[in-house]
BALOBA-1460 file (C-alpha; in Angstrom, 3 decimals):
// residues 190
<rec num="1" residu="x" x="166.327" y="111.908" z="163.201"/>
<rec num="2" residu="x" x="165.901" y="115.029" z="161.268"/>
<rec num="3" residu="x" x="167.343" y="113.549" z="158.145"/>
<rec num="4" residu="x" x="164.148" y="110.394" z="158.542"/>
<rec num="5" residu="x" x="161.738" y="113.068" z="159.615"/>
<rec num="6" residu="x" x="162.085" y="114.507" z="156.508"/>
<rec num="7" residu="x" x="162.449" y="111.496" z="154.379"/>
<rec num="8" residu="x" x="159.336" y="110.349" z="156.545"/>
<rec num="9" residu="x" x="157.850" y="113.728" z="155.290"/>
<rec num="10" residu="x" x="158.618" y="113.611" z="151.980"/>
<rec num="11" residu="x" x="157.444" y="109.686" z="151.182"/>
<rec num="12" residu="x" x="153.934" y="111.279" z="153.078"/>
<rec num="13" residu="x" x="154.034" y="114.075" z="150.409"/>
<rec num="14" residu="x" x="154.858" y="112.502" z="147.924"/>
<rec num="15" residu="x" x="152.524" y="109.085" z="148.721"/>
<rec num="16" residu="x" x="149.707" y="112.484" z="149.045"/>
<rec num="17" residu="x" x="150.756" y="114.026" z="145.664"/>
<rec num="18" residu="x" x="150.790" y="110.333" z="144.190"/>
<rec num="19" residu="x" x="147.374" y="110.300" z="145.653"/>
<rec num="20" residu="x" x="146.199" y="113.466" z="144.510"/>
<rec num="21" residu="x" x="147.481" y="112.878" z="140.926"/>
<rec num="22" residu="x" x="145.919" y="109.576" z="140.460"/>
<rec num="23" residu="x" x="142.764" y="111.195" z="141.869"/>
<rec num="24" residu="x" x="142.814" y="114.023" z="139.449"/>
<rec num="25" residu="x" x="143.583" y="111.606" z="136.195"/>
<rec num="26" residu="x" x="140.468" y="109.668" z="137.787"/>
<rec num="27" residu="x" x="138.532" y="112.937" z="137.569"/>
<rec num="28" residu="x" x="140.084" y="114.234" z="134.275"/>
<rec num="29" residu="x" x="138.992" y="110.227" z="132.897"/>
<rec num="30" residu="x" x="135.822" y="110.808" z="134.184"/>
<rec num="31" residu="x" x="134.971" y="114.044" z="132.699"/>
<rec num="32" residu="x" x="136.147" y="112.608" z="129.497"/>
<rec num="33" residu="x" x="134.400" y="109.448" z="129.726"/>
<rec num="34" residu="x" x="131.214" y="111.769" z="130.664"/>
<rec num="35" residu="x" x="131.640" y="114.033" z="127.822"/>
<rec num="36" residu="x" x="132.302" y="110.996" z="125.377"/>
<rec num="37" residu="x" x="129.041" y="109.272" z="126.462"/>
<rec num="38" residu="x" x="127.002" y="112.630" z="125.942"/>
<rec num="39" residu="x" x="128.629" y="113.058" z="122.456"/>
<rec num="40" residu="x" x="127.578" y="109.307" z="122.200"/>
<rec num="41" residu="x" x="124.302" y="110.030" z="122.916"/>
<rec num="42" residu="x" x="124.142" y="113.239" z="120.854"/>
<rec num="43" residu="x" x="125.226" y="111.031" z="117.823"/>
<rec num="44" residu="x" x="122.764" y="108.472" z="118.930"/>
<rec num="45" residu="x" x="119.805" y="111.051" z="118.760"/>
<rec num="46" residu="x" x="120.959" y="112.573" z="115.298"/>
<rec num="47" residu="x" x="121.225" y="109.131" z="113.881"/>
<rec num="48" residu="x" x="117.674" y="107.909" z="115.538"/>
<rec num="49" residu="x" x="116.376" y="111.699" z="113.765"/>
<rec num="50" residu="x" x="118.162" y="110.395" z="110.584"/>
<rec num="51" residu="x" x="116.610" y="107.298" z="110.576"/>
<rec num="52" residu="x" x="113.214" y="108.806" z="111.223"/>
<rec num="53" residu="x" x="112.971" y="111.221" z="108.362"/>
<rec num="54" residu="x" x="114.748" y="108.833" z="106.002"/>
<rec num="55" residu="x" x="111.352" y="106.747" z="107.225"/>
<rec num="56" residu="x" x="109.428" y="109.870" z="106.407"/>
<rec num="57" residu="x" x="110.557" y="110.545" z="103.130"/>
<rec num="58" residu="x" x="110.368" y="106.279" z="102.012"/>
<rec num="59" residu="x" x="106.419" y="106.814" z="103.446"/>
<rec num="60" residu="x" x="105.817" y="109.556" z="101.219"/>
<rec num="61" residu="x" x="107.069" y="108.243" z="98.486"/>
<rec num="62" residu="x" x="105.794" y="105.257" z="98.593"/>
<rec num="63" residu="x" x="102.375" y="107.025" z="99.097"/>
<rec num="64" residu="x" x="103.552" y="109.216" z="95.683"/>
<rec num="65" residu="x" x="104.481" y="105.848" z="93.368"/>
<rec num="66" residu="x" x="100.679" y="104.742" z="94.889"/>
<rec num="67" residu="x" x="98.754" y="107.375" z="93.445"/>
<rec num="68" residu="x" x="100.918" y="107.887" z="90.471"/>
<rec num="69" residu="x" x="100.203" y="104.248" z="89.849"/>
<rec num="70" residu="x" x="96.477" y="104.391" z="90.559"/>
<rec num="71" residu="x" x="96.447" y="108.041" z="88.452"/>
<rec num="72" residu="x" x="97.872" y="106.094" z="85.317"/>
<rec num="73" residu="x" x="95.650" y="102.845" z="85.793"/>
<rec num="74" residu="x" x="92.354" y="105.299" z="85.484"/>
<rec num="75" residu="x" x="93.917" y="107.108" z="82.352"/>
<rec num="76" residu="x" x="94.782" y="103.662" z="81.030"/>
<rec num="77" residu="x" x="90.989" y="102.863" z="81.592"/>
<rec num="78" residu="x" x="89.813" y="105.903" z="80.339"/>
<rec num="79" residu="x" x="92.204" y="105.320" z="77.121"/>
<rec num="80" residu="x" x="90.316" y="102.174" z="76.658"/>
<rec num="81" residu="x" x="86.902" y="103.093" z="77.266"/>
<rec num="82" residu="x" x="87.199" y="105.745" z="74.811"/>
<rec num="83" residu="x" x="89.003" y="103.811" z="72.154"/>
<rec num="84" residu="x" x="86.113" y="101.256" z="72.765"/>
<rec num="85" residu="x" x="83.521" y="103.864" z="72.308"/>
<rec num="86" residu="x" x="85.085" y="105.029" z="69.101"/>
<rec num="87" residu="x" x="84.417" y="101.360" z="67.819"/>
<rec num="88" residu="x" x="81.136" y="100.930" z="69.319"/>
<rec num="89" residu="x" x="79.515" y="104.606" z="67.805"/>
<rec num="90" residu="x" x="79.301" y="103.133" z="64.352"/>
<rec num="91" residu="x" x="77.598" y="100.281" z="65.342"/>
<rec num="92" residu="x" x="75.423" y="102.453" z="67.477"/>
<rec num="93" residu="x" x="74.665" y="104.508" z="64.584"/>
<rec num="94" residu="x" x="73.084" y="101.726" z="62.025"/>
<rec num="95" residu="x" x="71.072" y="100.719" z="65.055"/>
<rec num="96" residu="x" x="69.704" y="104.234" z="65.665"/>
<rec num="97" residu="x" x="69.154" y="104.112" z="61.771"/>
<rec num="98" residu="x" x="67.591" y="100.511" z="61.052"/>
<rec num="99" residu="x" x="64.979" y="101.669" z="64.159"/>
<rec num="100" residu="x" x="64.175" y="104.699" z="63.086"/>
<rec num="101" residu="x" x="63.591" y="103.943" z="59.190"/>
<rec num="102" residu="x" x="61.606" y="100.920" z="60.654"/>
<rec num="103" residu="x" x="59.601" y="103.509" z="62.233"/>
<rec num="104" residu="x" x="59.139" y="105.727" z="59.434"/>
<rec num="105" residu="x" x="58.389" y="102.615" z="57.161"/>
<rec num="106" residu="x" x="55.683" y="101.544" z="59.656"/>
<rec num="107" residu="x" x="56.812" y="98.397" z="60.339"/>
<rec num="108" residu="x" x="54.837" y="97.145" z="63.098"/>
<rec num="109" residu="x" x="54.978" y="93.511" z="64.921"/>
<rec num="110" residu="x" x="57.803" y="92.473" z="63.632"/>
<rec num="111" residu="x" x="60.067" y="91.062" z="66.401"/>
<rec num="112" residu="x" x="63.112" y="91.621" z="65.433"/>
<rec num="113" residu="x" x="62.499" y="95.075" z="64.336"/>
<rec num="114" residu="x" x="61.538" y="95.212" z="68.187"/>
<rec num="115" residu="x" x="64.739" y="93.434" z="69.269"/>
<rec num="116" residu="x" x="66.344" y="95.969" z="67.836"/>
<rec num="117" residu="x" x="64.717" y="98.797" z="69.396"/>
<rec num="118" residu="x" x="65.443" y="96.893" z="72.582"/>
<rec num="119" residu="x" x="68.644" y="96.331" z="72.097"/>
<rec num="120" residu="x" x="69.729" y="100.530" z="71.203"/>
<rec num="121" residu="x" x="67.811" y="101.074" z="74.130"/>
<rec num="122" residu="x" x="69.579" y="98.881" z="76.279"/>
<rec num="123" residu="x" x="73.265" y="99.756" z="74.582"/>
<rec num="124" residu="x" x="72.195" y="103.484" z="74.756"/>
<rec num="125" residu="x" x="71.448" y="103.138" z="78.830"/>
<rec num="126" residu="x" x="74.425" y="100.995" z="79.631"/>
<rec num="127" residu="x" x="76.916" y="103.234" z="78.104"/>
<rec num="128" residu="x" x="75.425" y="105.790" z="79.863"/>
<rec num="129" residu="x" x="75.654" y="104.349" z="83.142"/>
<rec num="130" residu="x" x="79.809" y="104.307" z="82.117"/>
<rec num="131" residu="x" x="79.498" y="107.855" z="80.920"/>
<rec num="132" residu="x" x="79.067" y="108.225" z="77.419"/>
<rec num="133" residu="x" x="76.537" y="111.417" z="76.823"/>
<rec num="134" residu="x" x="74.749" y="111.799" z="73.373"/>
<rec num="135" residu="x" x="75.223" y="115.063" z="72.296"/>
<rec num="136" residu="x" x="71.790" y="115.644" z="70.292"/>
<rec num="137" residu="x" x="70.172" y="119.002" z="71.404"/>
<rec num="138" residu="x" x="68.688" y="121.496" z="68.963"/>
<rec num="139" residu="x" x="68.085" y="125.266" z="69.310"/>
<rec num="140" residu="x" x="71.069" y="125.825" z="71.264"/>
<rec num="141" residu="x" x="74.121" y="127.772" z="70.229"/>
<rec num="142" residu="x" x="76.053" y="126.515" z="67.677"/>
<rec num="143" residu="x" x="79.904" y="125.397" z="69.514"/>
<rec num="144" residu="x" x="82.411" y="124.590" z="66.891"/>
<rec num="145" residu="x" x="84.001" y="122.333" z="69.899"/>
<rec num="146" residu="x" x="80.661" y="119.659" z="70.460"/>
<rec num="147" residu="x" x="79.036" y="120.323" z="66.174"/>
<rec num="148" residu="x" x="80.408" y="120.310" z="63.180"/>
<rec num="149" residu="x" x="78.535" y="121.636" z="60.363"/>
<rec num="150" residu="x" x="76.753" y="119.249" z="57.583"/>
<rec num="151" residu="x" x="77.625" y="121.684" z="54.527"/>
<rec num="152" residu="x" x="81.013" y="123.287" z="54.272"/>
<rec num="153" residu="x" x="79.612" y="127.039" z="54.584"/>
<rec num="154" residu="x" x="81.828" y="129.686" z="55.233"/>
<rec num="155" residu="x" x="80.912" y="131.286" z="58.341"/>
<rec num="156" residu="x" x="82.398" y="134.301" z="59.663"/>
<rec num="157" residu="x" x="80.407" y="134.574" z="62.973"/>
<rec num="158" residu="x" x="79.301" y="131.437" z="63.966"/>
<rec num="159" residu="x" x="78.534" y="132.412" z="67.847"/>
<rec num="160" residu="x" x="75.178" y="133.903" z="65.824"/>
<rec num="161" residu="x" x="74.191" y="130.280" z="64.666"/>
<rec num="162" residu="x" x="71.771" y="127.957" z="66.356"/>
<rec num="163" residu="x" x="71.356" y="123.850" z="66.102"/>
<rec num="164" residu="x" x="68.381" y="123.598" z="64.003"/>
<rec num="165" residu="x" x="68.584" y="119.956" z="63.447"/>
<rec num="166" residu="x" x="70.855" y="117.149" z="64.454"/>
<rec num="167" residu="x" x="72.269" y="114.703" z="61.279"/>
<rec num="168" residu="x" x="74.836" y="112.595" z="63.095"/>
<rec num="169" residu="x" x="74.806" y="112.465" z="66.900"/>
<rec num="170" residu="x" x="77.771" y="113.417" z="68.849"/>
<rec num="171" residu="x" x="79.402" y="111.385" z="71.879"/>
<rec num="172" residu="x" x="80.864" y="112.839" z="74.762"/>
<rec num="173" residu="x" x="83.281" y="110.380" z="77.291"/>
<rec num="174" residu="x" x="84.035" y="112.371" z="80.789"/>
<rec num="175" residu="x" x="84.195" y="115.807" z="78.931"/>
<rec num="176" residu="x" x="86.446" y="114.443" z="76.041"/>
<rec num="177" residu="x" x="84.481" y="114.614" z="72.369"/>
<rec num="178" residu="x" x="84.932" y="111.126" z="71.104"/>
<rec num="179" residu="x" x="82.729" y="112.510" z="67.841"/>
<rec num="180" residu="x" x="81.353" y="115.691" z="67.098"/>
<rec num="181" residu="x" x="77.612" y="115.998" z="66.221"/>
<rec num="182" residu="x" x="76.857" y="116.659" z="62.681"/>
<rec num="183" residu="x" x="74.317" y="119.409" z="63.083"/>
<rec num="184" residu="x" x="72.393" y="122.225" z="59.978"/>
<rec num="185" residu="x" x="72.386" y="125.657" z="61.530"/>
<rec num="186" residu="x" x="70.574" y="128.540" z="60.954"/>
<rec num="187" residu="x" x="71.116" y="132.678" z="61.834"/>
<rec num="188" residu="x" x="69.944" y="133.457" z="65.541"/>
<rec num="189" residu="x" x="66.923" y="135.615" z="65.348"/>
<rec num="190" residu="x" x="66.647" y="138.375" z="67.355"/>
Protein backbone atom coordinates (compact mmCIF):
# COMPACT_ATOMS: atom_id res chain seq x y z
CA UNK A 1 0.00 0.00 0.00
CA UNK A 2 2.90 2.18 0.70
CA UNK A 3 4.78 1.01 -2.32
CA UNK A 4 1.18 2.32 -4.69
CA UNK A 5 0.90 5.33 -2.46
CA UNK A 6 3.96 6.38 -3.63
CA UNK A 7 3.78 5.25 -7.15
CA UNK A 8 0.22 6.95 -6.87
CA UNK A 9 2.32 10.01 -5.68
CA UNK A 10 4.81 10.06 -8.00
CA UNK A 11 2.49 9.56 -11.44
CA UNK A 12 0.52 12.86 -9.53
CA UNK A 13 3.97 14.61 -9.50
CA UNK A 14 5.08 13.79 -12.22
CA UNK A 15 1.46 14.15 -14.35
CA UNK A 16 1.91 18.00 -12.22
CA UNK A 17 5.54 18.55 -13.41
CA UNK A 18 4.38 17.25 -16.98
CA UNK A 19 1.79 19.87 -16.49
CA UNK A 20 3.84 22.53 -15.31
CA UNK A 21 6.47 22.00 -18.07
CA UNK A 22 4.12 22.03 -20.90
CA UNK A 23 2.65 25.15 -19.27
CA UNK A 24 5.93 26.90 -19.05
CA UNK A 25 7.03 25.94 -22.90
CA UNK A 26 3.39 27.43 -23.57
CA UNK A 27 4.53 30.59 -21.78
CA UNK A 28 8.20 30.57 -23.00
CA UNK A 29 6.26 30.09 -26.90
CA UNK A 30 4.26 32.81 -26.07
CA UNK A 31 6.73 35.30 -25.03
CA UNK A 32 8.56 34.40 -28.12
CA UNK A 33 5.75 34.49 -30.39
CA UNK A 34 4.99 38.05 -28.62
CA UNK A 35 8.39 39.33 -29.02
CA UNK A 36 8.55 38.00 -32.74
CA UNK A 37 5.29 39.83 -33.65
CA UNK A 38 6.64 43.19 -32.03
CA UNK A 39 9.96 42.77 -33.97
CA UNK A 40 7.45 42.11 -36.89
CA UNK A 41 5.86 45.11 -36.38
CA UNK A 42 9.02 47.12 -35.67
CA UNK A 43 10.25 45.93 -39.18
CA UNK A 44 6.87 46.69 -40.52
CA UNK A 45 7.10 50.43 -39.32
CA UNK A 46 10.82 50.90 -40.57
CA UNK A 47 9.87 49.50 -43.90
CA UNK A 48 6.40 51.67 -44.10
CA UNK A 49 9.17 54.86 -42.96
CA UNK A 50 11.36 53.48 -45.85
CA UNK A 51 8.83 53.48 -48.21
CA UNK A 52 7.68 56.94 -47.23
CA UNK A 53 10.87 58.87 -47.65
CA UNK A 54 11.88 56.83 -50.70
CA UNK A 55 8.26 58.59 -51.78
CA UNK A 56 9.72 61.82 -50.51
CA UNK A 57 12.81 61.89 -52.21
CA UNK A 58 10.98 60.46 -55.96
CA UNK A 59 8.48 63.79 -55.17
CA UNK A 60 11.28 66.03 -54.97
CA UNK A 61 12.91 65.00 -57.63
CA UNK A 62 10.50 64.79 -59.79
CA UNK A 63 9.59 68.41 -58.74
CA UNK A 64 13.68 69.14 -59.49
CA UNK A 65 13.69 67.40 -63.31
CA UNK A 66 10.25 69.87 -63.56
CA UNK A 67 11.84 73.03 -63.08
CA UNK A 68 15.12 72.06 -64.51
CA UNK A 69 13.08 71.25 -67.56
CA UNK A 70 10.94 74.38 -67.53
CA UNK A 71 14.45 76.49 -66.53
CA UNK A 72 16.06 75.13 -69.88
CA UNK A 73 12.81 75.54 -72.11
CA UNK A 74 12.89 79.55 -71.15
CA UNK A 75 16.76 79.70 -71.90
CA UNK A 76 16.03 77.76 -75.07
CA UNK A 77 13.41 80.58 -75.79
CA UNK A 78 15.46 83.22 -74.78
CA UNK A 79 18.38 81.63 -77.11
CA UNK A 80 15.96 82.01 -79.88
CA UNK A 81 14.49 85.24 -79.34
CA UNK A 82 17.80 86.71 -79.22
CA UNK A 83 19.28 84.92 -82.17
CA UNK A 84 16.03 86.17 -83.92
CA UNK A 85 16.64 89.67 -82.86
CA UNK A 86 20.18 89.56 -84.10
CA UNK A 87 18.57 88.85 -87.63
CA UNK A 88 15.79 91.16 -87.36
CA UNK A 89 18.17 94.53 -86.17
CA UNK A 90 19.50 94.87 -89.67
CA UNK A 91 16.38 94.88 -91.18
CA UNK A 92 15.21 97.22 -88.50
CA UNK A 93 17.97 99.45 -89.27
CA UNK A 94 17.30 100.21 -93.24
CA UNK A 95 13.76 100.82 -92.08
CA UNK A 96 14.77 103.39 -89.44
CA UNK A 97 17.02 104.73 -92.38
CA UNK A 98 14.66 104.68 -95.60
CA UNK A 99 12.05 106.74 -92.99
CA UNK A 100 14.15 109.00 -91.80
CA UNK A 101 16.02 110.09 -95.18
CA UNK A 102 12.35 110.16 -96.52
CA UNK A 103 11.87 112.66 -93.92
CA UNK A 104 14.80 114.68 -94.47
CA UNK A 105 14.14 114.51 -98.33
CA UNK A 106 10.59 115.81 -97.70
CA UNK A 107 8.83 113.30 -99.20
CA UNK A 108 5.35 113.83 -98.40
CA UNK A 109 2.09 111.70 -99.57
CA UNK A 110 3.66 109.09 -100.77
CA UNK A 111 2.07 105.87 -99.42
CA UNK A 112 4.47 103.69 -99.26
CA UNK A 113 6.92 105.98 -97.77
CA UNK A 114 4.00 105.98 -95.08
CA UNK A 115 3.75 102.17 -95.04
CA UNK A 116 6.93 102.21 -94.07
CA UNK A 117 6.78 104.49 -91.27
CA UNK A 118 3.90 102.29 -90.20
CA UNK A 119 5.40 99.38 -90.44
CA UNK A 120 8.95 100.47 -88.03
CA UNK A 121 6.42 101.69 -85.87
CA UNK A 122 4.55 98.70 -85.57
CA UNK A 123 7.92 96.27 -85.62
CA UNK A 124 9.48 98.78 -83.10
CA UNK A 125 6.22 98.33 -80.55
CA UNK A 126 5.84 94.63 -81.00
CA UNK A 127 9.33 93.79 -80.17
CA UNK A 128 8.95 95.79 -77.39
CA UNK A 129 6.05 94.20 -76.01
CA UNK A 130 8.65 90.81 -76.14
CA UNK A 131 11.37 92.90 -74.60
CA UNK A 132 13.70 94.25 -76.91
CA UNK A 133 14.77 97.98 -75.53
CA UNK A 134 16.44 100.51 -78.00
CA UNK A 135 19.28 101.77 -76.45
CA UNK A 136 19.34 105.47 -78.01
CA UNK A 137 19.80 108.08 -75.16
CA UNK A 138 22.17 111.03 -75.42
CA UNK A 139 23.86 113.11 -72.68
CA UNK A 140 24.29 110.31 -70.45
CA UNK A 141 27.55 108.74 -69.38
CA UNK A 142 29.41 107.11 -71.77
CA UNK A 143 29.35 102.84 -70.64
CA UNK A 144 31.80 100.92 -72.67
CA UNK A 145 29.24 97.86 -71.84
CA UNK A 146 25.73 99.47 -73.78
CA UNK A 147 28.20 102.17 -76.63
CA UNK A 148 30.82 101.67 -78.56
CA UNK A 149 32.58 104.53 -79.94
CA UNK A 150 32.19 105.69 -83.83
CA UNK A 151 36.05 106.70 -84.20
CA UNK A 152 38.74 104.51 -82.76
CA UNK A 153 40.07 107.29 -80.18
CA UNK A 154 42.22 106.36 -77.57
CA UNK A 155 40.67 107.13 -74.40
CA UNK A 156 42.25 106.85 -71.16
CA UNK A 157 39.28 107.93 -68.92
CA UNK A 158 36.27 107.29 -70.54
CA UNK A 159 33.91 107.48 -67.22
CA UNK A 160 34.54 111.52 -68.15
CA UNK A 161 32.73 111.07 -71.61
CA UNK A 162 29.12 111.77 -72.37
CA UNK A 163 26.70 110.40 -75.43
CA UNK A 164 26.54 113.36 -77.55
CA UNK A 165 24.88 111.73 -80.41
CA UNK A 166 23.65 108.30 -81.27
CA UNK A 167 24.99 106.74 -85.00
CA UNK A 168 23.76 103.17 -84.76
CA UNK A 169 21.15 102.25 -82.14
CA UNK A 170 21.80 99.64 -79.65
CA UNK A 171 19.38 96.63 -78.64
CA UNK A 172 19.00 95.32 -75.36
CA UNK A 173 17.03 91.56 -74.88
CA UNK A 174 16.22 90.95 -70.91
CA UNK A 175 19.53 92.74 -69.85
CA UNK A 176 21.71 90.86 -72.50
CA UNK A 177 23.32 93.50 -75.30
CA UNK A 178 22.34 91.89 -78.52
CA UNK A 179 24.27 95.16 -80.23
CA UNK A 180 25.97 97.92 -78.79
CA UNK A 181 24.98 101.51 -79.77
CA UNK A 182 27.35 103.28 -81.96
CA UNK A 183 27.50 106.59 -80.17
CA UNK A 184 30.29 110.21 -80.75
CA UNK A 185 31.26 111.35 -77.29
CA UNK A 186 32.48 114.32 -76.00
CA UNK A 187 34.56 115.44 -72.45
CA UNK A 188 32.01 115.94 -69.46
CA UNK A 189 31.98 119.55 -68.58
CA UNK A 190 32.13 120.53 -65.30
Amino acid sequence: MNFEKKESNFLKNNKNSKKHNEKEKLNENENNSTNNIEKLNQTILEIKKNISDIKLREQAEIENIKKYADKRIQDIKTMQLQHFYKNLIPILDDLINISNNTCQLNVKNNKIIEGISLTVKLLLETTKKFGLVLEKTVNIKFNPSLHEIESNKNINDIHSYVVSSIIKTGYIFQGTVIRKATVKIQKLSL
